[in-house]
N, CA, C and O atoms as a Tripos MOL2 file, in Angstrom:
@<TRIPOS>MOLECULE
protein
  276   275    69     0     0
PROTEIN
NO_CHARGES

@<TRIPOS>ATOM
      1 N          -6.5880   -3.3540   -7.2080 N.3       1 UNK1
      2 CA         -5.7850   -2.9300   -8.3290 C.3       1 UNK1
      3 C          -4.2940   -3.0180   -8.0230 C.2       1 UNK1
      4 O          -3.4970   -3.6010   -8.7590 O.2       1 UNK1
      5 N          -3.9010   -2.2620   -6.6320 N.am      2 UNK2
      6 CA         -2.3890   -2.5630   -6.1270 C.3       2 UNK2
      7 C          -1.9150   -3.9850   -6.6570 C.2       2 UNK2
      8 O          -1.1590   -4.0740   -7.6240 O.2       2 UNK2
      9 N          -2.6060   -5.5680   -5.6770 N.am      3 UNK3
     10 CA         -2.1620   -6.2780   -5.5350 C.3       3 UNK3
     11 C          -2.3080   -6.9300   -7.3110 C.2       3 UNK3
     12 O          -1.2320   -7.4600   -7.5890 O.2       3 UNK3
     13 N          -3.0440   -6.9960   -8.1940 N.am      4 UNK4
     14 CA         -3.0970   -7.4230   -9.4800 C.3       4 UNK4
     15 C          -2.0260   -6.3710  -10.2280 C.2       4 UNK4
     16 O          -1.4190   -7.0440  -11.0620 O.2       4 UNK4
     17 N          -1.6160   -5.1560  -10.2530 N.am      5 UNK5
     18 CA         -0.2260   -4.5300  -10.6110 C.3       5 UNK5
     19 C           1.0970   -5.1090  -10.3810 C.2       5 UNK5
     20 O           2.0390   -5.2020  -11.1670 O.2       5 UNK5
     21 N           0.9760   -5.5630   -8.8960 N.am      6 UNK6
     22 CA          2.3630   -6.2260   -8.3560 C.3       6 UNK6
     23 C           2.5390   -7.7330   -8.8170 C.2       6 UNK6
     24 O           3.6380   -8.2840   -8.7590 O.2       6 UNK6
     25 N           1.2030   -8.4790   -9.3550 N.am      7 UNK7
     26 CA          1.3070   -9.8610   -9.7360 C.3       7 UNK7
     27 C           1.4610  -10.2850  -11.3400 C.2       7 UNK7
     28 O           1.7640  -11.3420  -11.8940 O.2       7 UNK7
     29 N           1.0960   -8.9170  -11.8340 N.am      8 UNK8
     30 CA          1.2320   -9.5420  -13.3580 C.3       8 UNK8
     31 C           2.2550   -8.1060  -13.7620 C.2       8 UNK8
     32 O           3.2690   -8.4200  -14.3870 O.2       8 UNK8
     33 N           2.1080   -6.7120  -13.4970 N.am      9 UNK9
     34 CA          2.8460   -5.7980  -14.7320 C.3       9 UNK9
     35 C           4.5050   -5.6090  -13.2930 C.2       9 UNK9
     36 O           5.6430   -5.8590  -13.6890 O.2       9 UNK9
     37 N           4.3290   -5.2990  -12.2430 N.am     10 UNK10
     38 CA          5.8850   -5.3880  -11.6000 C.3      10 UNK10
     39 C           6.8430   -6.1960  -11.7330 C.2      10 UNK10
     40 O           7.9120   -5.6580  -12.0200 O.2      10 UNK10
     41 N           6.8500   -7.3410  -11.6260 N.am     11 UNK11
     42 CA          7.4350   -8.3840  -12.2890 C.3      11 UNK11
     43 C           8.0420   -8.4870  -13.7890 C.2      11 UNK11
     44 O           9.1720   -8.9190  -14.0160 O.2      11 UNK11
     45 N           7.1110   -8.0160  -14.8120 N.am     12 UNK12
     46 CA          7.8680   -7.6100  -16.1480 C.3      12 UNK12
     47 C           8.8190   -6.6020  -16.0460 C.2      12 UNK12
     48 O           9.9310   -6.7530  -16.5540 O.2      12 UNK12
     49 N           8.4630   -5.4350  -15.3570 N.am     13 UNK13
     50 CA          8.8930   -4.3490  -15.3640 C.3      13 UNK13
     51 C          10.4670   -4.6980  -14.5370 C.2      13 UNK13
     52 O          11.5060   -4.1980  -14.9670 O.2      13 UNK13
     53 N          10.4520   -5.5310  -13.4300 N.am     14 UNK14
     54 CA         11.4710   -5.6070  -13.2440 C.3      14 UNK14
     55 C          12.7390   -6.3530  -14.0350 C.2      14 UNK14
     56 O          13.8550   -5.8570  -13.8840 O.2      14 UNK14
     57 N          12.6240   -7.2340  -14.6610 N.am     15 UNK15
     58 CA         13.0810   -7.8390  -15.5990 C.3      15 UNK15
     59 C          13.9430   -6.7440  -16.7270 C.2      15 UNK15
     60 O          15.0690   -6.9300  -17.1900 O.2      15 UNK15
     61 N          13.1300   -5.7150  -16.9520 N.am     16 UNK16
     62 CA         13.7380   -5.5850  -17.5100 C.3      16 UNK16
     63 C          14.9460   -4.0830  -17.2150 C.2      16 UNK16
     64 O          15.3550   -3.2570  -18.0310 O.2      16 UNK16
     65 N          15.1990   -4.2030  -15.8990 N.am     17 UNK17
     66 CA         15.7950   -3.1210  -15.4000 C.3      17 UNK17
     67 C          17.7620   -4.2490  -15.6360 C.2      17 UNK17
     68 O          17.9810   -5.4300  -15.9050 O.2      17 UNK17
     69 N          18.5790   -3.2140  -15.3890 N.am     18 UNK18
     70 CA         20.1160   -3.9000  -14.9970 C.3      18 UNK18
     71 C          20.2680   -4.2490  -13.9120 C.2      18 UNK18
     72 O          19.7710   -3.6510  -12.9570 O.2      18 UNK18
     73 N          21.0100   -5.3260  -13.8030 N.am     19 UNK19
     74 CA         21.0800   -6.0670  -12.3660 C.3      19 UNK19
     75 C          21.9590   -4.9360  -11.6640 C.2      19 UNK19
     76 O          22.7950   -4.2380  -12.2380 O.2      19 UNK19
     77 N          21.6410   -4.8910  -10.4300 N.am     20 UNK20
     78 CA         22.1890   -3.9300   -9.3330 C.3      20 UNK20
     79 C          21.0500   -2.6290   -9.1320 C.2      20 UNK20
     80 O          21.2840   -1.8070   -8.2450 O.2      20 UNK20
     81 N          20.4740   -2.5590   -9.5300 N.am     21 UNK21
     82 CA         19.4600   -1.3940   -9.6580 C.3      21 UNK21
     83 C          18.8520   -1.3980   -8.6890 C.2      21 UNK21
     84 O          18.3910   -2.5380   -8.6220 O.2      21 UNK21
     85 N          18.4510   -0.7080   -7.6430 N.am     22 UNK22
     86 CA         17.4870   -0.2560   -6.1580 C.3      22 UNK22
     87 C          16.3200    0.4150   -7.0730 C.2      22 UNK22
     88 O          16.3340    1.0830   -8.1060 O.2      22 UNK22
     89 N          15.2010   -0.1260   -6.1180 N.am     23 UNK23
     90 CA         13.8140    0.4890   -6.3510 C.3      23 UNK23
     91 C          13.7340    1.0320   -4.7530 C.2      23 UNK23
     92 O          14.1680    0.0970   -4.0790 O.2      23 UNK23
     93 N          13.4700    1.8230   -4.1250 N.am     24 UNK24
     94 CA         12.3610    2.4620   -3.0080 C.3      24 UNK24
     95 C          10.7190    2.1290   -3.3450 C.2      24 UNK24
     96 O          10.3030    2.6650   -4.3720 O.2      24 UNK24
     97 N           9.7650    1.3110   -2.5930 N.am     25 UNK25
     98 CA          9.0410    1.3240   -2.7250 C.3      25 UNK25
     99 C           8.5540    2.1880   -1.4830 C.2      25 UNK25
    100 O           9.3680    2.4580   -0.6000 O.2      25 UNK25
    101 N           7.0990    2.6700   -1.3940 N.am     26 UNK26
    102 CA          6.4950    3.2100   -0.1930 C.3      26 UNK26
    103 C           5.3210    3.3190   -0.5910 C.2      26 UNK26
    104 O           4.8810    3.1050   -1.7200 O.2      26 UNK26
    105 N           4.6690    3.7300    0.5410 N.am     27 UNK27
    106 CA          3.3170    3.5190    0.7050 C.3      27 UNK27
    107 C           2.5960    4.8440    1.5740 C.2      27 UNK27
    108 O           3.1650    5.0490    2.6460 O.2      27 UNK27
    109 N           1.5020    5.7150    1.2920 N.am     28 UNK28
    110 CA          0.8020    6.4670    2.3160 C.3      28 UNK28
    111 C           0.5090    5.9240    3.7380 C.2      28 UNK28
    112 O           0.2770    4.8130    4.2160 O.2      28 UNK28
    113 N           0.6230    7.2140    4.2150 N.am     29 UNK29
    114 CA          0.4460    6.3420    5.4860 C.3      29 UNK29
    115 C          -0.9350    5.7970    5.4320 C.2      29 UNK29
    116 O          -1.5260    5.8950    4.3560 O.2      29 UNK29
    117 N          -1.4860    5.2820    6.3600 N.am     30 UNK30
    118 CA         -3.1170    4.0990    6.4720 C.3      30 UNK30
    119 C          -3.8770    4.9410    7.5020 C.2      30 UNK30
    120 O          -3.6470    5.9290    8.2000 O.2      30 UNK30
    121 N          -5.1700    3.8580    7.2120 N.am     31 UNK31
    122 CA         -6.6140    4.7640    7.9730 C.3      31 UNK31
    123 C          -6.7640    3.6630    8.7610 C.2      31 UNK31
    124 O          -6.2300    2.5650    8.6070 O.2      31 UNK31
    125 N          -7.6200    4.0600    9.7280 N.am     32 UNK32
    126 CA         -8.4440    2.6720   10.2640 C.3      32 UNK32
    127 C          -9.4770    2.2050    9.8310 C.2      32 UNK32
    128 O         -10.1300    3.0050    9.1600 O.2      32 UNK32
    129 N         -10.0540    0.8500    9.9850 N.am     33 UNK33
    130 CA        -11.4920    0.7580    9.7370 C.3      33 UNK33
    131 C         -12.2770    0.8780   11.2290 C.2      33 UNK33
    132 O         -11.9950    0.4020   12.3290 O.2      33 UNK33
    133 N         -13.5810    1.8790   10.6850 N.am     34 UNK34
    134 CA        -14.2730    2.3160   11.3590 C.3      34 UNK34
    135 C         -14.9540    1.0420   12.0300 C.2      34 UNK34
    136 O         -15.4350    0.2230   11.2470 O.2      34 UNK34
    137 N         -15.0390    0.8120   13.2600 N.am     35 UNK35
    138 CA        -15.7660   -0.5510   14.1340 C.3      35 UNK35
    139 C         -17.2330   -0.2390   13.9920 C.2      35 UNK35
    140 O         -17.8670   -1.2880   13.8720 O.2      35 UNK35
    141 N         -17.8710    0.6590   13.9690 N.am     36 UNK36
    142 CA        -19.2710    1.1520   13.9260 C.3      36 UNK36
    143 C         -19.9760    0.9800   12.4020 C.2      36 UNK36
    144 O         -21.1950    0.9570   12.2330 O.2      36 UNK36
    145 N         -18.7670    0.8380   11.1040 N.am     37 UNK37
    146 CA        -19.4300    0.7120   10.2520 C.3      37 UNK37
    147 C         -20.2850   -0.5710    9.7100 C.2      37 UNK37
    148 O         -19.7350   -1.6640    9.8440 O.2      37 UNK37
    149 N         -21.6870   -0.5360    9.0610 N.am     38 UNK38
    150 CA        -22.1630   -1.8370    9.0460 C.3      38 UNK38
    151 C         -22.5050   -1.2830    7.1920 C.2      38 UNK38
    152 O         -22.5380   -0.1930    6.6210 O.2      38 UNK38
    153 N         -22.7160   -2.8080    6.7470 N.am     39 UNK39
    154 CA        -22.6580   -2.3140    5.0540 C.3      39 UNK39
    155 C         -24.0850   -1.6390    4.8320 C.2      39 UNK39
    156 O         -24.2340   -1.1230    3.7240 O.2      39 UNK39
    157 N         -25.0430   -1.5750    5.6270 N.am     40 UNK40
    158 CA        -26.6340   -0.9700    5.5100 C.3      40 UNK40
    159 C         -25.8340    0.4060    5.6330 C.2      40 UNK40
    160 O         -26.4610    1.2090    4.9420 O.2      40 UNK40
    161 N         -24.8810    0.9490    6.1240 N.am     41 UNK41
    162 CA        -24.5840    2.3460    6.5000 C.3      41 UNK41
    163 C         -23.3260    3.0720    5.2890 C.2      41 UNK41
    164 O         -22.4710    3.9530    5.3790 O.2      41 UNK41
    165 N         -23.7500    2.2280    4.2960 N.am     42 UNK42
    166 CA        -22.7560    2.6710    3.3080 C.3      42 UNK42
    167 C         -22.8170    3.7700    2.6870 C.2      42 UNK42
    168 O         -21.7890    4.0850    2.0880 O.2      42 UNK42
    169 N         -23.9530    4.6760    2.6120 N.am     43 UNK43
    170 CA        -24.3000    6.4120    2.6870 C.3      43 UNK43
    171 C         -24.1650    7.2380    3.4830 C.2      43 UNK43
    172 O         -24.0530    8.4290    3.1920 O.2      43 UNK43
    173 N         -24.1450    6.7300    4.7770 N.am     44 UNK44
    174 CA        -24.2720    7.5800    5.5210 C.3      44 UNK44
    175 C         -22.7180    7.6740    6.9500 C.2      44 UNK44
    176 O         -22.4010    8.6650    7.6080 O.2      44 UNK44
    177 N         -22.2090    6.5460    6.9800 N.am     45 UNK45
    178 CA        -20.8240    6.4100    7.6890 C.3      45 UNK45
    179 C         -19.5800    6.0100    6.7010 C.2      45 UNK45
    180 O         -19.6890    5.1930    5.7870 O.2      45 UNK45
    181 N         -18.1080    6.8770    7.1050 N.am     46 UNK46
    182 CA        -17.4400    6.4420    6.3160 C.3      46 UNK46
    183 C         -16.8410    5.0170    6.6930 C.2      46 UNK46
    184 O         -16.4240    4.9670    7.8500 O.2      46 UNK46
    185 N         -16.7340    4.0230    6.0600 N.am     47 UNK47
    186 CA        -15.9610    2.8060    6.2630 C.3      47 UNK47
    187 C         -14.4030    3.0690    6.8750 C.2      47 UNK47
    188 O         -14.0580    2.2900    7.7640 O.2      47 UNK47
    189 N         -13.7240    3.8060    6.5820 N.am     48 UNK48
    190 CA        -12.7620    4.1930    7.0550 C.3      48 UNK48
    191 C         -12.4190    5.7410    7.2690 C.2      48 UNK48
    192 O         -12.8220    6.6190    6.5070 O.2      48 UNK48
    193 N         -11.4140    6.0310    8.7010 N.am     49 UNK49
    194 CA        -11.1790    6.7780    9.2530 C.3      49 UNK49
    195 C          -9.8670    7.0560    9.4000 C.2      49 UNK49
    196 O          -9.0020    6.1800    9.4260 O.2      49 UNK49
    197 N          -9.6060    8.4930    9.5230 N.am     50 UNK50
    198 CA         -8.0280    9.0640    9.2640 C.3      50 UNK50
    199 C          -7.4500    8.2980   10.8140 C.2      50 UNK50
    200 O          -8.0370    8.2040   11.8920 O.2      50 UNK50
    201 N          -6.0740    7.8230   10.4020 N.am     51 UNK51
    202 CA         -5.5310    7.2240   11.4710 C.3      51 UNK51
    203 C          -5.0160    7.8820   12.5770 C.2      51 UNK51
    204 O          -4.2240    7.2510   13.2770 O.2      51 UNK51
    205 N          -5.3400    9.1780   12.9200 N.am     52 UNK52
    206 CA         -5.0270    9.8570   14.1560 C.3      52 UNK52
    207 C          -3.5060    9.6910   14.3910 C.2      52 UNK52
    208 O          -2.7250    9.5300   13.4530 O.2      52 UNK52
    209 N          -3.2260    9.7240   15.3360 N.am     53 UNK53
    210 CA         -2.2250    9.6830   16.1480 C.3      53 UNK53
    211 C          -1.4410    8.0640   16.8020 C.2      53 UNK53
    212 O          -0.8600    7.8630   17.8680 O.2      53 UNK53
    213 N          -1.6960    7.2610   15.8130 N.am     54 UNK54
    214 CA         -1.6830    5.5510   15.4860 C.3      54 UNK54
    215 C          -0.5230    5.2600   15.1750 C.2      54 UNK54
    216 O           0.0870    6.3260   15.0910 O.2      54 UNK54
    217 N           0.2410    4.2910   14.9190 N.am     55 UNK55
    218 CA          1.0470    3.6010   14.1740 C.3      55 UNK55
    219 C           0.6650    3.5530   12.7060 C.2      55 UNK55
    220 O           1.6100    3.5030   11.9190 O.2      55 UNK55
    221 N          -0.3270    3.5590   12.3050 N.am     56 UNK56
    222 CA         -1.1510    3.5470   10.7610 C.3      56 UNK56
    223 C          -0.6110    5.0060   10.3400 C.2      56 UNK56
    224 O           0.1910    5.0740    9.4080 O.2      56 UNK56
    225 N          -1.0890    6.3390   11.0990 N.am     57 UNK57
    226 CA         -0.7820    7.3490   10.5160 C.3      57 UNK57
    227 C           0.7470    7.8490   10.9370 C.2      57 UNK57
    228 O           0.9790    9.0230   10.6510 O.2      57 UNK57
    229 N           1.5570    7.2900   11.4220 N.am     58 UNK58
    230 CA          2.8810    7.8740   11.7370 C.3      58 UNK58
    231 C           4.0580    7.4270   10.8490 C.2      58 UNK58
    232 O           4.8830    8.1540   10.2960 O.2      58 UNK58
    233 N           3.9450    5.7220   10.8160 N.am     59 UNK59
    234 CA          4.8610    4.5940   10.6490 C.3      59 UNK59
    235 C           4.4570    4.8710    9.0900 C.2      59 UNK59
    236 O           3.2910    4.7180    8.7270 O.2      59 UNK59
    237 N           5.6400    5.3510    8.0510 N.am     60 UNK60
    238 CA          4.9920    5.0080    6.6770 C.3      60 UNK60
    239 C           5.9430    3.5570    6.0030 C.2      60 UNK60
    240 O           7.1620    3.3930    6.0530 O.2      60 UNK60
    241 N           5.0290    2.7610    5.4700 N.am     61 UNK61
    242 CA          5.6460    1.7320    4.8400 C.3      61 UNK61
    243 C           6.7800    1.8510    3.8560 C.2      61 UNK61
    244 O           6.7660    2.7940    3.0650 O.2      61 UNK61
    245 N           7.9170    0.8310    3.8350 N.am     62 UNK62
    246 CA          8.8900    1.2040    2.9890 C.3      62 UNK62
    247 C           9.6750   -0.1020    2.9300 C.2      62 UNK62
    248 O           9.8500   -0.9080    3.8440 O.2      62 UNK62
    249 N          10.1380   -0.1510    1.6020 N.am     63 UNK63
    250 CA         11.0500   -1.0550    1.1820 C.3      63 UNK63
    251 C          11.9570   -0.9550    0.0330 C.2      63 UNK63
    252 O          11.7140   -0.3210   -0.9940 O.2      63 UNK63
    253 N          13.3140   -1.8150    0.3510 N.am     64 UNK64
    254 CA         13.9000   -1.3630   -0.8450 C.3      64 UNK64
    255 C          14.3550   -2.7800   -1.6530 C.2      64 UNK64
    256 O          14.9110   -3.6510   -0.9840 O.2      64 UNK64
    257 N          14.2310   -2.8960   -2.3960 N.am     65 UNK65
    258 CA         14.2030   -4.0640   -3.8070 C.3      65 UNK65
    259 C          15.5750   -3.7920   -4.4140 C.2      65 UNK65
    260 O          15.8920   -2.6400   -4.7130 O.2      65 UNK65
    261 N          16.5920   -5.0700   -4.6470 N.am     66 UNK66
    262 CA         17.3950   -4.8820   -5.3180 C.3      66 UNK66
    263 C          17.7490   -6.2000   -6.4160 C.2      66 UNK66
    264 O          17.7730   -7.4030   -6.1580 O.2      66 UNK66
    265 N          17.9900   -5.5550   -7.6210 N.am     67 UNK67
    266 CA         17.7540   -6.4160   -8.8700 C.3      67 UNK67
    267 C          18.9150   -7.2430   -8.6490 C.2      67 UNK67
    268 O          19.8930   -6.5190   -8.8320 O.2      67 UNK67
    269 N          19.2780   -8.4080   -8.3450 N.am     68 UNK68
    270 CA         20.4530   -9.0320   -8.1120 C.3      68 UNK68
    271 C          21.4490  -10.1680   -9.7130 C.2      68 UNK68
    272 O          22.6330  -10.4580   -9.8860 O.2      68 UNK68
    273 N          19.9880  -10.5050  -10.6350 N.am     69 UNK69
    274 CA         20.4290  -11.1470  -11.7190 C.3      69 UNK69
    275 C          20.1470  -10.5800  -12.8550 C.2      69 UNK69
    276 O          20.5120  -11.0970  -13.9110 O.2      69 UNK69
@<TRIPOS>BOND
     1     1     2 1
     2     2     3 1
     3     3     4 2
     4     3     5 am
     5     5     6 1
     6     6     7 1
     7     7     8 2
     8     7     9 am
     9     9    10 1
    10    10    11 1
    11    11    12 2
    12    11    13 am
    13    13    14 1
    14    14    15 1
    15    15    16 2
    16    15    17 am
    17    17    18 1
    18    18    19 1
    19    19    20 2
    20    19    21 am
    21    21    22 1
    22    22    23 1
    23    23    24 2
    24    23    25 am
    25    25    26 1
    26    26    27 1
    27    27    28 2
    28    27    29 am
    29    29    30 1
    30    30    31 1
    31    31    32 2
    32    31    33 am
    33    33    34 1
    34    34    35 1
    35    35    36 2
    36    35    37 am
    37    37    38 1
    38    38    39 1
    39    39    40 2
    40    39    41 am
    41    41    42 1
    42    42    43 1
    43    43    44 2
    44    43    45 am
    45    45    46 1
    46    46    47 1
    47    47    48 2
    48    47    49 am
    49    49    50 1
    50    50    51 1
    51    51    52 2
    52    51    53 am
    53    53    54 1
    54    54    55 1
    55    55    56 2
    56    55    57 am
    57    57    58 1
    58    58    59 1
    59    59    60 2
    60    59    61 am
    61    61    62 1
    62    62    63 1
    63    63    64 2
    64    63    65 am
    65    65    66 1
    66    66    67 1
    67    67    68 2
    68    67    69 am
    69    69    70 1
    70    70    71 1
    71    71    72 2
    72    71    73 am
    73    73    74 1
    74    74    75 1
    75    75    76 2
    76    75    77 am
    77    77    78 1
    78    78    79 1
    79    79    80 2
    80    79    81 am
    81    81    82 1
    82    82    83 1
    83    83    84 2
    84    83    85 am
    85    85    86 1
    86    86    87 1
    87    87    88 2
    88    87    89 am
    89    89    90 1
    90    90    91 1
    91    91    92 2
    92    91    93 am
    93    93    94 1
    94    94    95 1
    95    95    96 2
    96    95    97 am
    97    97    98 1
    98    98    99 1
    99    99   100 2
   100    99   101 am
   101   101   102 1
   102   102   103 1
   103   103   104 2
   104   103   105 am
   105   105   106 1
   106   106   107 1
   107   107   108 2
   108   107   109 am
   109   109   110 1
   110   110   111 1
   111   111   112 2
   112   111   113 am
   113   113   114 1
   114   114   115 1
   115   115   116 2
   116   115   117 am
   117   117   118 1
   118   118   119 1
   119   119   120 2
   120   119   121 am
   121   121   122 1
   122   122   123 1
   123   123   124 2
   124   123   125 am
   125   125   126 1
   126   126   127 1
   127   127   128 2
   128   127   129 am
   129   129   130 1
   130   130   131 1
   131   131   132 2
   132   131   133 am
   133   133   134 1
   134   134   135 1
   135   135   136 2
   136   135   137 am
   137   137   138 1
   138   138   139 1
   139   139   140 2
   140   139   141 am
   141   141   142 1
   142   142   143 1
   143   143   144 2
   144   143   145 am
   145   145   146 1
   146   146   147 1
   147   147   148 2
   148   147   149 am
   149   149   150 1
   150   150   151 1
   151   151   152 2
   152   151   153 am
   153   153   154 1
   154   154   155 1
   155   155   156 2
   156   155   157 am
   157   157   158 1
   158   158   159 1
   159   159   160 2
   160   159   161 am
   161   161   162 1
   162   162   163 1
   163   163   164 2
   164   163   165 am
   165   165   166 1
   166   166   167 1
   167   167   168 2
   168   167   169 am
   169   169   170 1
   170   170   171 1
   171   171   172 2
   172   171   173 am
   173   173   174 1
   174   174   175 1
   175   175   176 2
   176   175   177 am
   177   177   178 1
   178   178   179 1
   179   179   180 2
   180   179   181 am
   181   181   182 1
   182   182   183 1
   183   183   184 2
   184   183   185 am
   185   185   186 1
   186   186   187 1
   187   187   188 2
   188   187   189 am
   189   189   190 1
   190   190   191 1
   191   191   192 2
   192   191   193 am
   193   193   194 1
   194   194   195 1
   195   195   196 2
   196   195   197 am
   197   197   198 1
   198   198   199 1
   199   199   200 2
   200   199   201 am
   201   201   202 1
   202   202   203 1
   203   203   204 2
   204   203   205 am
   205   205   206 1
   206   206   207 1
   207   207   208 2
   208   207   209 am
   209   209   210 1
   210   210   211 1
   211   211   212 2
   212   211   213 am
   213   213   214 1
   214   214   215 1
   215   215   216 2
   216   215   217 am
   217   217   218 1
   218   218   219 1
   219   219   220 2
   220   219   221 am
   221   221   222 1
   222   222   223 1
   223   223   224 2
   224   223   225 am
   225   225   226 1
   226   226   227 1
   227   227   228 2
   228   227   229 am
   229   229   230 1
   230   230   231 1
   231   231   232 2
   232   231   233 am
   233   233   234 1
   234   234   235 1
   235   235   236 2
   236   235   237 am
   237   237   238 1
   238   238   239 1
   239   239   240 2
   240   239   241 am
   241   241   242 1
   242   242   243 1
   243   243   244 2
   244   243   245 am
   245   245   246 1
   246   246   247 1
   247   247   248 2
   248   247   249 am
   249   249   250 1
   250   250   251 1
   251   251   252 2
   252   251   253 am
   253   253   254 1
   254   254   255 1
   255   255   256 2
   256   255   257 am
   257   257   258 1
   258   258   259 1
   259   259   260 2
   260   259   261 am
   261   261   262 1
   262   262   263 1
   263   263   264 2
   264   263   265 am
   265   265   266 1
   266   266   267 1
   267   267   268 2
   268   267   269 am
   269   269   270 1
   270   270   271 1
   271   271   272 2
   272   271   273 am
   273   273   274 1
   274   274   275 1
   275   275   276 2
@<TRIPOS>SUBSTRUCTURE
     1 UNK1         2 RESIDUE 1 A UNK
     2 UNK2         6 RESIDUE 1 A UNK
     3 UNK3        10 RESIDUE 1 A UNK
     4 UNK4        14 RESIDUE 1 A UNK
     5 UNK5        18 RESIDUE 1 A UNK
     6 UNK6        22 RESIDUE 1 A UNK
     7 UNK7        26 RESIDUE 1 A UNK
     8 UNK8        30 RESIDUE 1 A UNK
     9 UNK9        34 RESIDUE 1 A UNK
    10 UNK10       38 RESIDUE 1 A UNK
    11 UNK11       42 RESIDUE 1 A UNK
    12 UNK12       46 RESIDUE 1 A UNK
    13 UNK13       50 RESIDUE 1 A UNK
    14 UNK14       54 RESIDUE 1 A UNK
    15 UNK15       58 RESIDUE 1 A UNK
    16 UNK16       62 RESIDUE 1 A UNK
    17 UNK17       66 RESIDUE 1 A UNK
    18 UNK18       70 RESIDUE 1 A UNK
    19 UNK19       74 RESIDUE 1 A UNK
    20 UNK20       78 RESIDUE 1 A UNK
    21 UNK21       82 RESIDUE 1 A UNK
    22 UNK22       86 RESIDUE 1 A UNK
    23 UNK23       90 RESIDUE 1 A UNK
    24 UNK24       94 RESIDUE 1 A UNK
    25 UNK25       98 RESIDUE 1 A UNK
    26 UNK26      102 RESIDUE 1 A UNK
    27 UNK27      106 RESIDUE 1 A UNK
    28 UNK28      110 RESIDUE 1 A UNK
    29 UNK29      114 RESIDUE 1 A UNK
    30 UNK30      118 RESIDUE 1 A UNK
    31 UNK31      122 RESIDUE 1 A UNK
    32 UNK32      126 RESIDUE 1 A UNK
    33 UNK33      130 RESIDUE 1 A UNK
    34 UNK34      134 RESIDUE 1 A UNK
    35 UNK35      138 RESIDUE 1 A UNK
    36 UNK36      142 RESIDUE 1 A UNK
    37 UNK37      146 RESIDUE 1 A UNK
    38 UNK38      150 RESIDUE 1 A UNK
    39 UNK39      154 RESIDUE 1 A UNK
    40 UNK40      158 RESIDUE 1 A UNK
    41 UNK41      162 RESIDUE 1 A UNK
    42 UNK42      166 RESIDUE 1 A UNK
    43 UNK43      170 RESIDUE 1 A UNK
    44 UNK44      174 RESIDUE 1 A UNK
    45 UNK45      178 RESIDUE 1 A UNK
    46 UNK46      182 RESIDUE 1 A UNK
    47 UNK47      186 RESIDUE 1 A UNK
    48 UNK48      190 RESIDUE 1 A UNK
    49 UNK49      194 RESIDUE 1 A UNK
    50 UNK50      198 RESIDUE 1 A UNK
    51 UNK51      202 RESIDUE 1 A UNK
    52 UNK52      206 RESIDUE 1 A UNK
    53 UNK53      210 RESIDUE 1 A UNK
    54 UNK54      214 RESIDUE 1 A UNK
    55 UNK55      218 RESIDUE 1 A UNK
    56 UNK56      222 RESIDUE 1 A UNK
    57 UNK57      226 RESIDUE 1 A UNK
    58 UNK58      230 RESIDUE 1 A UNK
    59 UNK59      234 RESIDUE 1 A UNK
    60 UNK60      238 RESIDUE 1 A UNK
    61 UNK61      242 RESIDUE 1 A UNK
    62 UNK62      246 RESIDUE 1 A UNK
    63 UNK63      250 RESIDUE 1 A UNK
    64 UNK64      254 RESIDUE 1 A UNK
    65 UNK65      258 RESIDUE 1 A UNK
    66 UNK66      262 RESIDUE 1 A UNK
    67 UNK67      266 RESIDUE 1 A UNK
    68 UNK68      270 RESIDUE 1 A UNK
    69 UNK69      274 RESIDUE 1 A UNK
């Protein structure tokens, strides 16, 4: 859903902002995927796991966008 938001409705949306305008984008921090999970175990293991003490759970994603035209 993220990546089909950013390819068809972000793009309009930016358009129609004034040139010079900053967006902050960001992101939660991330999980890992679990190495043990297999798709037969899709009831019973979670596919993904809280990122502990990682770069996934510390480092939060960020960017800043600026409308230039």
């Amino acid at each position: 859903n993220i990546l089909q938001y950013l390819q068809l409705e972000f793009p309009a949306r930016l358009r129609e902002l004034p040139s010079g305008t900053r967006i902050l984008l960001f992101s939660d921090h991330g999980f890992v995927e679990n190495p043990h999970f297999e798709k037969s175990d899709k009831y019973r293991l979670a596919r993904y796991l809280h990122g502990e003490a990682s770069p996934f759970e510390i480092i939060v994603p960020w960017a800043e966008v600026v409308k230039i035209q």
